[in-house]
Each structure stands twice: as C-alpha cells, then as structure tokens.
C-alpha positions in Angstrom: -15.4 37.0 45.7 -12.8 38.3 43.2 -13.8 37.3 39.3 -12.7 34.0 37.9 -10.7 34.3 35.2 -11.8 31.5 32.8 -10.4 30.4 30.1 -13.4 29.5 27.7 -12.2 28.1 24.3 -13.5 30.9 22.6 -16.9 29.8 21.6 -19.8 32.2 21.1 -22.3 32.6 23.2 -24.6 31.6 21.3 -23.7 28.1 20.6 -25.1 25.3 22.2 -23.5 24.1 25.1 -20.3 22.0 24.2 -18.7 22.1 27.8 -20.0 20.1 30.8 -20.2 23.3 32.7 -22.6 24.8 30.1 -24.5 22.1 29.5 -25.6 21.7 33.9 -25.8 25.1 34.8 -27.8 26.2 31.7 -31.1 26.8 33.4 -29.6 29.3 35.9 -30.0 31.5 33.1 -33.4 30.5 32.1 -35.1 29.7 35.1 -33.0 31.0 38.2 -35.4 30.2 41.1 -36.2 26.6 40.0 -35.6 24.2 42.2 -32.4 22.2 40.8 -31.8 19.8 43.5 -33.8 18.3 46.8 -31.4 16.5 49.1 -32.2 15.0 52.9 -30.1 18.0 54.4 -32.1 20.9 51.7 -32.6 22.1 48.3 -30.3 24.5 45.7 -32.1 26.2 43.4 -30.4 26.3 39.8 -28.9 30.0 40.7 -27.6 28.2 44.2 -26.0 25.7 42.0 -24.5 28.3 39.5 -23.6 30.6 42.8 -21.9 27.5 44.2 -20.0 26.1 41.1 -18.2 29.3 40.8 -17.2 29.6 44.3 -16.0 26.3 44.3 -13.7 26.9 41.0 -12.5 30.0 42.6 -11.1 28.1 45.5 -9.7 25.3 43.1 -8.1 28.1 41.0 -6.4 29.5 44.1 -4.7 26.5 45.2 -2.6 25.8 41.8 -4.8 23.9 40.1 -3.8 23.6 36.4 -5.4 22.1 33.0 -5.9 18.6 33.1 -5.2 17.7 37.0 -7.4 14.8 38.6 -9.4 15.8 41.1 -10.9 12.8 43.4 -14.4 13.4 44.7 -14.9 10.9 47.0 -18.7 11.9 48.0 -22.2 11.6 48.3 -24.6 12.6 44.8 -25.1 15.6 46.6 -25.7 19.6 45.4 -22.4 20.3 46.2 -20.9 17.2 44.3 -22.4 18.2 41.3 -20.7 21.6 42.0 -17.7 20.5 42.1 -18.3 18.9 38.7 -19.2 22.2 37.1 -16.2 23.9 38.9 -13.8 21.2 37.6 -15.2 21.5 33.9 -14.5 25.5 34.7 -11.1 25.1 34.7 -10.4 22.0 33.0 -9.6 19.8 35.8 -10.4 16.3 35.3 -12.8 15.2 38.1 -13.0 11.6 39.1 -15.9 10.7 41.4 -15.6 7.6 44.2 -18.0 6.7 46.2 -17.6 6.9 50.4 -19.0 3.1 50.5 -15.7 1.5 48.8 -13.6 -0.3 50.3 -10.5 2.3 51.6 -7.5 0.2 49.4 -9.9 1.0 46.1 -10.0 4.4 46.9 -6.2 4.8 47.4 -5.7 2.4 44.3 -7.5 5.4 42.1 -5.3 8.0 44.0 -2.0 6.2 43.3 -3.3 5.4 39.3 -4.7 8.8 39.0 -1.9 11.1 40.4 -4.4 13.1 41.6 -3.5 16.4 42.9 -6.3 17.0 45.3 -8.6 14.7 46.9 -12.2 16.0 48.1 -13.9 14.4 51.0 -17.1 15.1 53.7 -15.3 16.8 56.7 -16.5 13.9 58.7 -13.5 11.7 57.0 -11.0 15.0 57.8 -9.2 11.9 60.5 -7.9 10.5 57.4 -5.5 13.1 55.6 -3.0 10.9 53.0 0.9 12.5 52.7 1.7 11.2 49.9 2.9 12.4 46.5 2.0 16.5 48.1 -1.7 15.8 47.4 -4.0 18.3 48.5 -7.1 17.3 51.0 -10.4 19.1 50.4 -12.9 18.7 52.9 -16.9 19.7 52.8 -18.8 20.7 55.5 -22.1 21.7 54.3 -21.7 24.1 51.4 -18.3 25.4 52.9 -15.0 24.0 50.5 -12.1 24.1 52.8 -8.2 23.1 51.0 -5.6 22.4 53.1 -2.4 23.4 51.8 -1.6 24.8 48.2 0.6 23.1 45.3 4.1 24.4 45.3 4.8 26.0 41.7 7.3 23.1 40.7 4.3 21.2 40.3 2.2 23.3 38.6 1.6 22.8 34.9 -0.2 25.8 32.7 -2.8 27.3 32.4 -5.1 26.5 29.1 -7.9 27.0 27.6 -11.1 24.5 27.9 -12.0 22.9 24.7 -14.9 20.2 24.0 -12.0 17.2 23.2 -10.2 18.2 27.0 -11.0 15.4 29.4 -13.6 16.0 31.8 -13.6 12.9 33.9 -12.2 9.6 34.3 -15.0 7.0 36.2 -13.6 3.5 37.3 -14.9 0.2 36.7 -13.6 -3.2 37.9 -11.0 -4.8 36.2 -10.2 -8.3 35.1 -7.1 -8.0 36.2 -8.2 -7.0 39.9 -7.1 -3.4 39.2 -9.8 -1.0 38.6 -9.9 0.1 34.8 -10.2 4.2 34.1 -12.8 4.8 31.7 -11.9 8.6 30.0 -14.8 10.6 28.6 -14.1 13.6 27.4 -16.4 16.5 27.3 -17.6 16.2 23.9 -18.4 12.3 24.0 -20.4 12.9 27.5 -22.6 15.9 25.8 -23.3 13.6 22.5 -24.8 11.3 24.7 -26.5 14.1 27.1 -28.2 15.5 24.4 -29.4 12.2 23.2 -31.3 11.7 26.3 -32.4 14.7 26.9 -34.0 14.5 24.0 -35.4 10.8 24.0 -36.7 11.4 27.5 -38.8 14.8 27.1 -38.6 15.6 30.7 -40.6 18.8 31.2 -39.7 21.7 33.8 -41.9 20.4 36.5 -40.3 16.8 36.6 -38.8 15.4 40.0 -36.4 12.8 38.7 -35.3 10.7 41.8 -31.8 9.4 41.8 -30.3 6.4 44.1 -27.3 5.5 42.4 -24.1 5.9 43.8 -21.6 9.1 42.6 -19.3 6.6 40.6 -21.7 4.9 38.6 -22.2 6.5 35.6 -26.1 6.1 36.2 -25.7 8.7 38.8 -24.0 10.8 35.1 -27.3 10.0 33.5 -29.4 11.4 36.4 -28.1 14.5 36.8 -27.2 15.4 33.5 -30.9 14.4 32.4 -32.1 16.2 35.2 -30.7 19.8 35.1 -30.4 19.2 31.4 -34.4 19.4 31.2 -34.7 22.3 33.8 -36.2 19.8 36.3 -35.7 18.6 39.9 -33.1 15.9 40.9 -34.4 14.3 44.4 -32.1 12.7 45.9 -32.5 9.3 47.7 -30.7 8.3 50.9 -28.6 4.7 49.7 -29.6 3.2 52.9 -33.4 3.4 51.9 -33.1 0.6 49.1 -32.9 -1.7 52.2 -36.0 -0.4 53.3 -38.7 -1.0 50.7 -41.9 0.8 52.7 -39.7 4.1 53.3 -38.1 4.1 50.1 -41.6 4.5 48.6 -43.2 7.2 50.9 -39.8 9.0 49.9 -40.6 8.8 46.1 -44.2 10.0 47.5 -43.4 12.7 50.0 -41.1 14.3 47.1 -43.9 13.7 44.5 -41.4 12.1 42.0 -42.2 11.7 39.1 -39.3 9.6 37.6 -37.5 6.9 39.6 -34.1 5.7 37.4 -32.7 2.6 39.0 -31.4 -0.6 38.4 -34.0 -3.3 37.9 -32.8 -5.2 41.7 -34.2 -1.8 43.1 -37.8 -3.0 41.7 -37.5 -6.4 42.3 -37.2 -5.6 46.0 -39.8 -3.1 46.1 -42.0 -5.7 44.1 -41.2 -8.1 46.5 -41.7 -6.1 50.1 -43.8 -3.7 48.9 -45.8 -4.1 46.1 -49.4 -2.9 47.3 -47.7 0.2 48.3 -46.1 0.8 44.8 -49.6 1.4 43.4 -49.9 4.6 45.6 -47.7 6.3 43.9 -50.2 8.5 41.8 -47.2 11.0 40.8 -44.7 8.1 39.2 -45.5 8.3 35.7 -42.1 7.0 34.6 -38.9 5.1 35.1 -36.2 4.4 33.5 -33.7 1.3 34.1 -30.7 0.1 33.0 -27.5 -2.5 34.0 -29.1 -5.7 34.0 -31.9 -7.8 33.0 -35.7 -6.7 33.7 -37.5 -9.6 34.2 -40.5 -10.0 32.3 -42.9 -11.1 35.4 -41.7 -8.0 36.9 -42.6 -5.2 34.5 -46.1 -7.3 33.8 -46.5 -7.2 37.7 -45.2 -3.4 37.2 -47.3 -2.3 34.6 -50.3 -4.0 36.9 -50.2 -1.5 39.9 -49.8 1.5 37.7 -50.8 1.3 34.3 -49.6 4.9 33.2 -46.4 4.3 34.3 -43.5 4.7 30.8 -40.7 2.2 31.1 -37.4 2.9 29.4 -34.8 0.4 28.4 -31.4 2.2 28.4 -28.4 0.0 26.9 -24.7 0.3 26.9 -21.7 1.0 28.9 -19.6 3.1 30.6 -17.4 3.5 27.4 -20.0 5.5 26.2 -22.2 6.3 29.0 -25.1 4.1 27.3 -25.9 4.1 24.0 -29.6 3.3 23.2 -33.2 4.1 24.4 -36.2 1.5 24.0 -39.4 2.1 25.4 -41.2 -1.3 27.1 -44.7 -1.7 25.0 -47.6 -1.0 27.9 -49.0 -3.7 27.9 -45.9 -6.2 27.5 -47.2 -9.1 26.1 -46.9 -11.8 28.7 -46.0 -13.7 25.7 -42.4 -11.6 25.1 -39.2 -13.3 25.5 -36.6 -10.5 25.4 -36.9 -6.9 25.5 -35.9 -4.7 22.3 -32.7 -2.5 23.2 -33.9 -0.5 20.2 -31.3 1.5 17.8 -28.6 3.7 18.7 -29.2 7.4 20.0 -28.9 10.4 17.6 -24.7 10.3 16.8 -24.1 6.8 17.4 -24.6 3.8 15.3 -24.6 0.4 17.0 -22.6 -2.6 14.4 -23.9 -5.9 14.5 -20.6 -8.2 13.0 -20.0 -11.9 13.0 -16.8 -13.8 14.3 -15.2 -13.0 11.0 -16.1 -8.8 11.4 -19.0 -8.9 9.1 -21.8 -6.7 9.4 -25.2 -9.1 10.0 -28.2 -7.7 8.3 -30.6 -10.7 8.5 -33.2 -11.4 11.6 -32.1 -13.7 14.5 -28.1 -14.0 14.0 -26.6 -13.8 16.8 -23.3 -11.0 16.4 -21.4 -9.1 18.7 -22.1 -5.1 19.2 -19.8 -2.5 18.0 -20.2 1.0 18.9 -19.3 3.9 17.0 -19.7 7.7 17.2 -18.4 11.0 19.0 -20.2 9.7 22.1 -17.0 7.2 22.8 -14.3 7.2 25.2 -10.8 8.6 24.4 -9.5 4.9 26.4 -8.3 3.7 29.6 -6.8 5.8 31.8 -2.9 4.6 31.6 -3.8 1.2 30.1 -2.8 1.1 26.3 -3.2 -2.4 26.3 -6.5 -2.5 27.3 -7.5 0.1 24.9 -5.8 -0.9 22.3 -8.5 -4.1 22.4 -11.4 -2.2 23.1 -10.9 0.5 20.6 -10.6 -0.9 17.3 -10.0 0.4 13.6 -13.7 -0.1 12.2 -13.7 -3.8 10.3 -15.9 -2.0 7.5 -14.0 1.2 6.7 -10.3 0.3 8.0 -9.1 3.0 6.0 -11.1 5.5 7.3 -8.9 5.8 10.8 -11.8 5.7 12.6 -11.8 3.8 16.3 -15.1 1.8 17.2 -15.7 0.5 20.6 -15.6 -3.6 21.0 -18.4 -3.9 23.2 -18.6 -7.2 24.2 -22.2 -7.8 24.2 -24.2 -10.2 22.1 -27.0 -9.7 20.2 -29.3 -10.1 17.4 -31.7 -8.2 14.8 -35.2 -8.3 14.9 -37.9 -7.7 11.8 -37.4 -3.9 12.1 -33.6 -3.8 12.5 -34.0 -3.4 16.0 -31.8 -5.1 18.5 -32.7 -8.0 21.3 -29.6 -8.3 23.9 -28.6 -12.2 24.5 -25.6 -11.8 26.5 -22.4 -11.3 27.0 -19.2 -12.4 25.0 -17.2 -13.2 28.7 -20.1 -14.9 29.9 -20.0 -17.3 27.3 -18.2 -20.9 28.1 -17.2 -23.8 27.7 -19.2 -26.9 28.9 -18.2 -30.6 27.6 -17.3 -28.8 24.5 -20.1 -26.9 23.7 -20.8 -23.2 24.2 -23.0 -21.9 27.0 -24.3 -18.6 27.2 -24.9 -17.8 31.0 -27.5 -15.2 30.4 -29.7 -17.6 28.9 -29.7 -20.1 31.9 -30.4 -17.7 34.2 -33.2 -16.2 31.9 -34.6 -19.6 32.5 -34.2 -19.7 35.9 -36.1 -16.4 36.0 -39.2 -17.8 35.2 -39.4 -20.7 38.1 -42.4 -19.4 40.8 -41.0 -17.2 43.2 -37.8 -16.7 42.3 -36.6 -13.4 43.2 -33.3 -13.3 42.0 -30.6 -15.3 39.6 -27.0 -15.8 38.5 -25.2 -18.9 36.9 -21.8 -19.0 37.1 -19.0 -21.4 35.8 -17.1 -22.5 38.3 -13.5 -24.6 37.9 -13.7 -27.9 39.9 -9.9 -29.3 40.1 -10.1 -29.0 35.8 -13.9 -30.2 35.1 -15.9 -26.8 34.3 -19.4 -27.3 36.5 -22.0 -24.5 36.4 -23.6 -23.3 39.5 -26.7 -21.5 39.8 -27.7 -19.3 42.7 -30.8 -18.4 43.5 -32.9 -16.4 46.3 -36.5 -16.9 46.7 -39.3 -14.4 47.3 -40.2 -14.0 51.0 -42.5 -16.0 52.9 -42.3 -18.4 49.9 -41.2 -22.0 50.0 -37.5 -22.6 48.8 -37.4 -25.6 45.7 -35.6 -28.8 46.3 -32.5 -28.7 43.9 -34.2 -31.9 41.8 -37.1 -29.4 41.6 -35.2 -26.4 39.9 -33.2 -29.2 37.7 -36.6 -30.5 36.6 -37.7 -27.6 35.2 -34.9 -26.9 33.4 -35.6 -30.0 31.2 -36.3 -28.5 28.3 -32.2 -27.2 28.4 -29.5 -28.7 26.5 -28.2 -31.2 29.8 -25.2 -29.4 29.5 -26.9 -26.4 30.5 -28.5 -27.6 33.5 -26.9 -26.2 37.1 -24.7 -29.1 38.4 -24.9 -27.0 41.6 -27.4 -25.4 43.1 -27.3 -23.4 45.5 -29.9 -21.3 47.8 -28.6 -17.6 49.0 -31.0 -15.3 51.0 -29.7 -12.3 48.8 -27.1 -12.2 46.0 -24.4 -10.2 46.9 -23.8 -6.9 44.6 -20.8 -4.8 43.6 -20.9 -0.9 44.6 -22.4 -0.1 41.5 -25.8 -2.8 42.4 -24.6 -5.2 39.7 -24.6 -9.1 41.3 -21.3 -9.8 42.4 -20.1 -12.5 40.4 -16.7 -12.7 41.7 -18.4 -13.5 45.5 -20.3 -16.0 44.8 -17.7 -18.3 42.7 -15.7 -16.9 45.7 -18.5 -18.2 48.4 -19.0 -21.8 46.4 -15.5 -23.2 47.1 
C-alpha cells in the first residue's frame, strides 16, 4: 500500500486528540495487540483496526473523494464500520451512518438530502446499485472495500486540510414534518462530549463493553467511542438476540461483558423473560442506559439479582450526543419518584429558564432545558428553519453571540441543583383546557401490577382531544379490565384519566428502540 497523504491540520503530536480519527485509534499506539472489537464473524485487535482504517482511506482517497463529501454507511456496528469512520475523519469526508433495517425509501431519502457521493453497503445488497446523481457504490465483503467506479474530476472539489470545526458526520433523526432531520456534529462537539464520558465512566483496559444498538443511533456513537476511548473491548451483539431474552444473556456471559449499554426496553424484556438468568451474570458489574424512562420497579428488581451492579443515567440528545451522567443510588429507595439526570458533563452547562427565558434557581419549578457548550451541533443538515428554532442566541447573554440549544425537555431543580426530567415540551397538551403532560400519566401507569410497558398518547377524535393509553402486560399475567386501570388512576386530575384504553401485546418501536408513537395513534383509528 502506497503512503496516504494526509492532510493533518497541523497539530503537534503531542496534543490530545482533537480529530475523530485520533481520538478511536489512539490505543493502537499504546496497546497494539489488545483486543478492540469482538464481533459474531471475529475480533480486530486495535492495530487490526488502525491497519484497516488506513487501507480503507487509501481506497476512498483513490476514488476522488474530496473534503467535506458525504459518505453513506449503510451497515452493521461492525469492525469494519468503525473503520470506515476513522478513514472518513482521515480525509475529511463526512460520514453518515444508516442502518440495513430501515425501510429502503428512508435510506434513499438520506441519499437524495445528503448528495452523497458514495454509498457503502454489505456485498450481500450489491443487487441494488442506485444511478443516480454519478454516486459511487462501495460494497464489503468481509474486510475487503471494493468501489465501483471513480468520480469524474468535474465533480471533484479540493483537497483540505482536517481541522477540529470540519464536519465529521451527519446522523438522522425523524422529523415532524415526515422528512428525516440531519443532525451535524462536528469533530470538535463529538470529542467534548467523548472525553466527558470517558472520563465519567472510568472504564479500565480489561472492560468488555457490549453494544446492541443500531449504527444510526447515536448510542451506537457512545459505545464505541467510550469503548476504544478507554483501551477496552467493544462486543458486539447480534440485533436479533434482543428478541431472544435466554440467548441474549449467555451472549453477555459467553463474552464475559462487563458493561451492557442499552435502552431501558432491552431490560424490561430481559426482566420479564429472563430474570433468574440475569443473576448469573457474575461478570456484569455495570450498565449504562439512556432514551427513555427507567422504571423504578425495574432497577429495584435490577439491583435485586445483582447487587454490585453500577447504573448510569445518561441524558440528552442527539444535538449533543447526550449531555449529562447520573449515577442510580444502590439501593434506590423504593420510595423515589424520579431519577436525578444530574448536572451537565465537563464543557457543557445545562439552563433551566421559565416561559418568559428566565433562569430558575429555586427547587421544584418546572422550566425547560437549554443546552450550551462546544459539545453542540453546527445545525440541521439543509434545514435553516429548523435550526434557526433550535439554536438560539442565549436569553442571558444575547450580546455575547453565543447559540444555545432549545432542548425541549422539561424539568426541575432539586435541593443540590441537580435536575429531575418531567417530560417533554411536545408531549404536553391540551385536554378541556388544561395542560397535560404525557410523561406523567404514563409514569402512573407504570406503577399498576404487571405492567410491562406504557405510552399515552393524544389522539384527535373528529375535533374533541381524547387521550389513549396503551399498555402491554407481563407474560403469563392477567390483562386488567379497562374500569380497572381507570380506577387506579383515581388519584389523577379526571382530565388526565385514559378515555381509551387499549391492550397491545408489544408496543411497537422506531429503528432506534424508542416506542413508536406515530403507530399507535396510527393503529387506534
């Protein structure tokens, strides 16, 4: 292989890392031979994955490739995925990673909003080749990169070097408007947020963080970043074992992992189907969760099959990757109501501001989050509107120029300053005049025996706003009459009892394992 020629930035050697490259293939320096990455088809060491990400730019940098081109990875959380990330950061490209389970007009909506000029696939999807707009198709087949076809130099832009405000990849999230929404994060925001958790989380060398999420949610970001970060061992877990509570566990234990990050559904069904099983797991000594609620009968039911095990609360969004760490006391009080977020991570600082933009320094106010710091996102990917209302001038220095990040989510201050999440500002509405805050129906809902899982929804009947709750029940356990659920919601506002209720033997979820909303308001016409 000839030499890359690179194009740096000019920073010394001996700063810390500040490119995304740097900051994954650190340890291939340090500790060579260590096992990076465990995957169903093998393992990569961290000089494998070093070995690999150069190769992989090489190829990229020989098919005319130039500063700032998107790059779709449309793969697996593989070794080689996380190659191609470090080859894109190389020479600047802008990756964008999609996940093989979407839906094929998703995909092709992200090509066409993207422009991207080359589009990366498993060879098994080779069938498939797209014409249009003189993309190029890449196609894996084990380690081996194969391009077909080279850009013509009319479309080439030039070459430049790689600084730490350069793009390094756009992710997409679902939009209200039906068209997915482009989050950019440039290489300094991700590392401010890397760094962060690296630090908060402490892994040590001989960690085997096991990963489940999907390449184009930003949890899979966390995973590997915190992973390779540390020095440690990413294990991957096949997608299809989450629907398979007994083998997803001897998974975790025939790979000895000793950190599981999930979303809290993952547990609830392994607390469901599983849970004398869970306590085997002598080598699970942490976990950390994130994207929806953890419900407090879980992590006490948790915390009872393995007392050693560390629980982490990690908050935010994809604007910012997430933006704050809380560690779940052991024991939780089965007294606790809501779990502390905590503060904001070294280099951010979470706002708490009223309806009128002012900051809220007293306990139990309810405000809305604003996030600020270098760990934001530059905007939308070709949506100035939509950026233009998330990324604000900062209420309490508007002279400043500084841009903070509209979050969206509710919440108020506890005795220490700390933060309890209530919800979200879209889930809010309207019911005979008074304002309802779904989250805090279905937190409700969480505690009635044997539930498993929970969403409330407002749903538009011909003009009259009814909320519908939908609810699936542990197994082998007796499904509630409706009166039954209604009756021990007495204690509500009446407003804020379910008007329907209706009985689902699993909530469906987006790609990303969040409920999906949209399909059950969808299901209940």
């Amino acid at each position: 292989m000839k030499e890359l020629k690179l194009h740096p930035g000019n920073y010394p050697d001996d700063w810390q890392p500040v490119l995304l490259h740097q900051f994954l293939l650190q340890y291939a320096q340090i500790s060579p031979d260590a096992i990076a990455i465990i995957s169903a088809k093998g393992q990569w060491s961290y000089q494998d994955l070093s070995h690999y990400s150069y190769l992989y730019a090489d190829i990229l940098d020989n098919c005319g490739l130039a500063h700032g081109d998107r790059v779709v990875l449309e793969l697996e959380p593989s070794p080689q995925a996380v190659a191609l990330f470090a080859a894109c950061s190389l020479l600047g490209l802008v990756f964008v990673p999609v996940s093989p389970e979407n839906p094929p007009e998703r995909g092709e909506k992200i090509l066409e909003i993207t422009e991207a000029k080359l589009h990366i696939r498993a060879i098994s999807q080779e069938k498939n080749i797209d014409k249009l707009h003189q993309r190029l198709q890449g196609f894996l087949e084990g380690n081996v990169l194969n391009i077909k076809g080279r850009l013509p130099k009319e479309v080439r832009s030039r070459k430049s070097s790689v600084i730490e405000s350069d793009l390094a990849y756009i992710i997409f999230t679902s939009g209200t408007t039906g068209i997915p929404k482009g989050i950019m994060m440039t290489h300094r925001a991700a590392l401010v947020f890397f760094r962060a958790l690296v630090n908060y989380c402490k892994l040590n060398s001989s960690a085997r963080l096991g990963t489940i999420a999907p390449l184009q949610f930003d949890f899979s970001l966390l995973d590997i970043s915190l992973t390779l970060g540390s020095g440690a061992t990413l294990v991957k877990i096949p997608r299809q074992l989450s629907l398979m509570p007994q083998k997803f566990l001897r998974y975790l234990d025939r790979y000895q992992v000793t950190q599981l990050n999930c979303v809290p559904s993952i547990w609830k069904v392994l607390l469901s189907y599983a849970a004398k099983d869970i306590a085997k797991l002598q080598h699970l000594h942490s976990t950390l969760f994130a994207g929806e609620p953890f419900a407090i009968a879980d992590i006490l039911t948790l915390q009872s099959l393995l007392p050693q095990l560390r629980m982490i609360n990690c908050f935010g969004q994809s604007e910012s990757i997430a933006c704050s760490f809380s560690e779940v006391p052991n024991p939780l009080s089965p007294d606790t109501k809501n779990l502390s977020i905590g503060f904001a991570h070294p280099g951010a600082e979470m706002l708490l501001l009223d309806e009128q933009k002012q900051e809220i320094k007293q306990p139990d106010q309810v405000g809305e989050i604003y996030l600020r710091g270098a760990n934001l996102f530059s905007g939308y990917w070709r949506n100035p509107e939509a950026t233009k209302k998330a990324l604000i001038p900062n209420p309490l220095n508007s002279l400043s120029g500084e841009k903070v990040f509209r979050t969206g989510d509710l919440a108020y201050k506890g005795s220490q300053g700390e933060l309890y999440l209530v919800g979200r500002r879209d889930l809010q509405v309207k019911i005979m005049g008074n304002r309802v805050e779904l989250a805090e129906i279905e937190g409700k809902l969480r505690a009635y025996p044997d539930i498993n899982q929970v969403c409330a929804i407002a749903i538009n009947r011909q003009g009259n706003i009814r909320l519908a709750a939908f609810l699936s029940v542990e197994k082998n356990k007796t499904v509630p009459s409706a009166q039954e659920v209604r009756f021990f919601c007495k204690d509500l506002p009446h407003y804020m009892i379910p008007s329907e209720i209706y009985f689902v033997d699993n909530l469906p979820q987006t790609i990303n394992g969040k409920i999906d909303r949209k399909a059950l308001a969808d299901s209940s016409e």
